[in-house]
PAKEDO-156794 format. One record per residue (C-alpha): x, y, z; residue number from 1; residue in one letter. Coordinates in steps of 0.02 Angstrom, whole numbers. Layout:
REM residues N
<x->X, y->Y, z->Z, resi->NUM, resn->A>
...
***
This chain:
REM residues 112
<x->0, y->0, z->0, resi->1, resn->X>
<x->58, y->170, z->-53, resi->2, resn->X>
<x->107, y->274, z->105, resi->3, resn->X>
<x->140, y->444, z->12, resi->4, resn->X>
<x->78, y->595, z->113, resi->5, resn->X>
<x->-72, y->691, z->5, resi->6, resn->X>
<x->-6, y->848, z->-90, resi->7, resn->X>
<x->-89, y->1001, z->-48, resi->8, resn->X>
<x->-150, y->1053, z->-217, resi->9, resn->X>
<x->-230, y->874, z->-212, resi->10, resn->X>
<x->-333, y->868, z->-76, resi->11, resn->X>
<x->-386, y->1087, z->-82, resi->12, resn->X>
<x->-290, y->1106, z->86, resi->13, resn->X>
<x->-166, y->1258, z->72, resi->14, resn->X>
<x->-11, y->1232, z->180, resi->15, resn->X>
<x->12, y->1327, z->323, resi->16, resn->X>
<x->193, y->1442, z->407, resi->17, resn->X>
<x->285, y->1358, z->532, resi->18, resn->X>
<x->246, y->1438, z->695, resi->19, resn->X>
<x->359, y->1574, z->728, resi->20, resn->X>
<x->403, y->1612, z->562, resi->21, resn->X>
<x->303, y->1785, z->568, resi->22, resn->X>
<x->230, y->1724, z->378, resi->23, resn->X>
<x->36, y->1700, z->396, resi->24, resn->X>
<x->-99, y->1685, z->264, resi->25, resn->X>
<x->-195, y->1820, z->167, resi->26, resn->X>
<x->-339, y->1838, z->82, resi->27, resn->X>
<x->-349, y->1920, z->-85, resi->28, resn->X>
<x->-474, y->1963, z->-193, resi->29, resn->X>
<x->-475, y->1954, z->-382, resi->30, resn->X>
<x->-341, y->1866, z->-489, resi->31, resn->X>
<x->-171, y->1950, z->-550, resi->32, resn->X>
<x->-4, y->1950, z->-505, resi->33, resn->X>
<x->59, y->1942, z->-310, resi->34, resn->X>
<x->175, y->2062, z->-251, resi->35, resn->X>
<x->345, y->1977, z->-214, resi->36, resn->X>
<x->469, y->2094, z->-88, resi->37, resn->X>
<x->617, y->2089, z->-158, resi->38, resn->X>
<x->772, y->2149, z->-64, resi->39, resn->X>
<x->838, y->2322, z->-97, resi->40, resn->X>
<x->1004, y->2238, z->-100, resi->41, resn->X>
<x->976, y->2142, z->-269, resi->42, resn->X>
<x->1104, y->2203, z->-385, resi->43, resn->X>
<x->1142, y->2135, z->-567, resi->44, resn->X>
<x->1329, y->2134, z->-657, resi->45, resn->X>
<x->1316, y->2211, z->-828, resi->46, resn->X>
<x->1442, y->2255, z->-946, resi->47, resn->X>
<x->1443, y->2402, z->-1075, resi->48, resn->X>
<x->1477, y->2351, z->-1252, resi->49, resn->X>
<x->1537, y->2536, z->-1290, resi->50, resn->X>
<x->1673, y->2557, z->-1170, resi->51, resn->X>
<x->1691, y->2393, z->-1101, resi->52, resn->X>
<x->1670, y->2435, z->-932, resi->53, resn->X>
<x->1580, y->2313, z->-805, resi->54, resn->X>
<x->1497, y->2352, z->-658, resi->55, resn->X>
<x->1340, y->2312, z->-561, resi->56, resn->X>
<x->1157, y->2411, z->-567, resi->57, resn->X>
<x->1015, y->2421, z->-442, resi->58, resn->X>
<x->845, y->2375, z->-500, resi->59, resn->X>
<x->792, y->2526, z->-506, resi->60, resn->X>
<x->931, y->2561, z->-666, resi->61, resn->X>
<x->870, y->2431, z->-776, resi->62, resn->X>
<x->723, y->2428, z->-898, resi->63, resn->X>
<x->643, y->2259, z->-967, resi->64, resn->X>
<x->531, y->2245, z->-1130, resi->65, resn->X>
<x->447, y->2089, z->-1148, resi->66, resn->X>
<x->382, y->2085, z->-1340, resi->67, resn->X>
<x->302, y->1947, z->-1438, resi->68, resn->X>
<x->463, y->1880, z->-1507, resi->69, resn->X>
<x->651, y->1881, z->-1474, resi->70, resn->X>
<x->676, y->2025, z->-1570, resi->71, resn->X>
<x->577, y->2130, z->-1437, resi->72, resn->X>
<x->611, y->2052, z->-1277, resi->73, resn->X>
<x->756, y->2142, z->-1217, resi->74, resn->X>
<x->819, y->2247, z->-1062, resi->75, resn->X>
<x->901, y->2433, z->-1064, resi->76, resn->X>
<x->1019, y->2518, z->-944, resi->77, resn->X>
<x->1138, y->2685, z->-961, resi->78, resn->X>
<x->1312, y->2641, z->-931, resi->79, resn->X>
<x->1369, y->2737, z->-783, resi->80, resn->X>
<x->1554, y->2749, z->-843, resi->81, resn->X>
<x->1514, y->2822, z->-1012, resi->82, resn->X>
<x->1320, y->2853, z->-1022, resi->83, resn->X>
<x->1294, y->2775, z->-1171, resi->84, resn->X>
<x->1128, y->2696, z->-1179, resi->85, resn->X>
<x->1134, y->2496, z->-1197, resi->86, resn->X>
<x->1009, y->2386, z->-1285, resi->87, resn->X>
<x->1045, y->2187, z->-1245, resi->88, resn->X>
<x->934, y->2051, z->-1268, resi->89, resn->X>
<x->830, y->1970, z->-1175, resi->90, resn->X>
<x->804, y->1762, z->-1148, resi->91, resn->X>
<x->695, y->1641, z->-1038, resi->92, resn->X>
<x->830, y->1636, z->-913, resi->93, resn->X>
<x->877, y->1834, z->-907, resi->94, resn->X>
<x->679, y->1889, z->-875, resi->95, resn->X>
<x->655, y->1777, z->-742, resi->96, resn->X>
<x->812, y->1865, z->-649, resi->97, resn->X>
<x->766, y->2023, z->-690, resi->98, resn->X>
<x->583, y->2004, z->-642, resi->99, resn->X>
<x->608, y->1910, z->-495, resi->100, resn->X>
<x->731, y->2038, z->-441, resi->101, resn->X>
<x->629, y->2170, z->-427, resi->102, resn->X>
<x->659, y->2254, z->-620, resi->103, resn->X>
<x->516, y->2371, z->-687, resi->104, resn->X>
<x->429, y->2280, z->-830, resi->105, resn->X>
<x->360, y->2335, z->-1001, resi->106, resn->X>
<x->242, y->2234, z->-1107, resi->107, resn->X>
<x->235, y->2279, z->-1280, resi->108, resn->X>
<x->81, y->2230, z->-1380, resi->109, resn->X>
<x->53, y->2239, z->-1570, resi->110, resn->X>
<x->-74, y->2313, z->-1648, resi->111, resn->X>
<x->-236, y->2164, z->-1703, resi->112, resn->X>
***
């Protein structure tokens, strides 16, 4: 006989904080995206294609465009050594860093 504990997305049952973790359960209304804190630590290397220079950027310095293909998914940034403005792509891997770190978002739609 199978032993294996239920999951909690089978049996409806959401999963509840350790005690004393300070984490407890709210209730929201409405679907969309949750709100993640992200530390105002997070900071992301980049490079400058112009000058070469490499250094690391707060959130708050980098731009992300998520378009239909990979022609328009990319992220922006000024280079704080030479202030050029820099245009680099963006994959699967590099939008889930910068979105999980905190990175303002742009969706760009195309015209129906």
């Amino acid at each position: 006989m199978n032993r294996t504990p239920s999951f909690p997305a089978a049996t409806g049952v959401r999963p509840e904080a350790p005690p004393g973790t300070g984490i407890r359960a709210t209730r929201r209304s409405g679907t969309g995206p949750v709100p993640v804190p992200v530390p105002a630590a997070v900071r992301f290397r980049a490079a400058c294609p112009d000058c070469r220079g490499r250094f690391e950027l707060a959130a708050a310095a980098l731009r992300l465009a998520i378009g239909a293909t990979r022609r328009t998914t990319f992220y922006t940034f000024t280079c704080p050594e030479c202030g050029a403005s820099v245009r680099k792509p963006a994959g699967e891997r590099i939008i889930e860093l910068l979105t999980g770190g905190g990175v303002r978002t742009l969706r760009l739609h195309t015209a129906l």
